[in-house]
C-alpha atoms as one frame of an Amber mdcrd trajectory, in Angstrom:
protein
  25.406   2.906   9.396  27.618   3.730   6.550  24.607   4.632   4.320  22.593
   7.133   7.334  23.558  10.269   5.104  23.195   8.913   2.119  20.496  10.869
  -0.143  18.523   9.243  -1.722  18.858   6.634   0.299  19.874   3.056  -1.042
  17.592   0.546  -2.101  17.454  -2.763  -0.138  19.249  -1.479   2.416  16.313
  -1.032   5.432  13.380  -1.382   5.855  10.302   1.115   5.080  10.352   2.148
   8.751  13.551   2.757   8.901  13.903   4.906   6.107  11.027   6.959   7.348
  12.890   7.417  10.584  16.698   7.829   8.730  14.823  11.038   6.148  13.266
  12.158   9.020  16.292  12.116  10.951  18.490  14.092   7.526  15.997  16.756
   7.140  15.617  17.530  10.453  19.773  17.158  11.548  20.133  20.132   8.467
  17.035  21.678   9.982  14.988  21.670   6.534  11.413  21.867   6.811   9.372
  18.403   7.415   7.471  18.062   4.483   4.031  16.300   3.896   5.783  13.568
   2.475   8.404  12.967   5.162   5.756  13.455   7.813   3.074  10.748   5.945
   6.283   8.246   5.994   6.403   8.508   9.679   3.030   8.055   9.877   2.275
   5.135   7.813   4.876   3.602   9.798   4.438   4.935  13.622   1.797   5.914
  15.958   1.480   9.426  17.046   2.988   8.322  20.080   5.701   6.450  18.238
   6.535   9.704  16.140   6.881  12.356  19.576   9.116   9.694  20.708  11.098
   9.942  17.324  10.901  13.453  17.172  12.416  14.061  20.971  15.104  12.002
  20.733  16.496  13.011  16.979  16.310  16.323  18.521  17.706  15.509  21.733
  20.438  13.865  19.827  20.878  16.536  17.426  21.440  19.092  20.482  24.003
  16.856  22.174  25.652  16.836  19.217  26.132  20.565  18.841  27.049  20.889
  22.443  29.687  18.625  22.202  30.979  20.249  18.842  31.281  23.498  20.170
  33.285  22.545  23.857  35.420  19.095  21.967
């Protein structure tokens, strides 16, 4: 956990898939564009399926968060 915002991220630390899922996860948190790049990680990883699911809840997360921010 100590390493999620971490850019670049570490090496050794996890695994392919979830690095895809952590840079997806940073870019999308600071709501910078998702590159070819970041998107081909996901998908060498992760069905289409898989990545909707990934997508929804970082986002779902990501709005939680704010609500929570602004109302403590």
């Amino acid at each position: 956990m100590r390493h999620l915002t971490d850019d670049p991220l570490p090496d050794g630390v996890y695994g392919e898939a979830e690095a895809a899922i952590i840079r997806y996860a940073q870019k999308s948190t600071r709501l910078a564009p998702i590159d070819d790049a970041t998107y081909g990680d996901l998908e060498r990883n992760f069905s289409k399926e898989q990545i909707i699911d990934i997508c929804l809840t970082v986002g779902l997360s990501n709005m939680i968060n704010r609500f929570h921010a602004t109302f403590l």
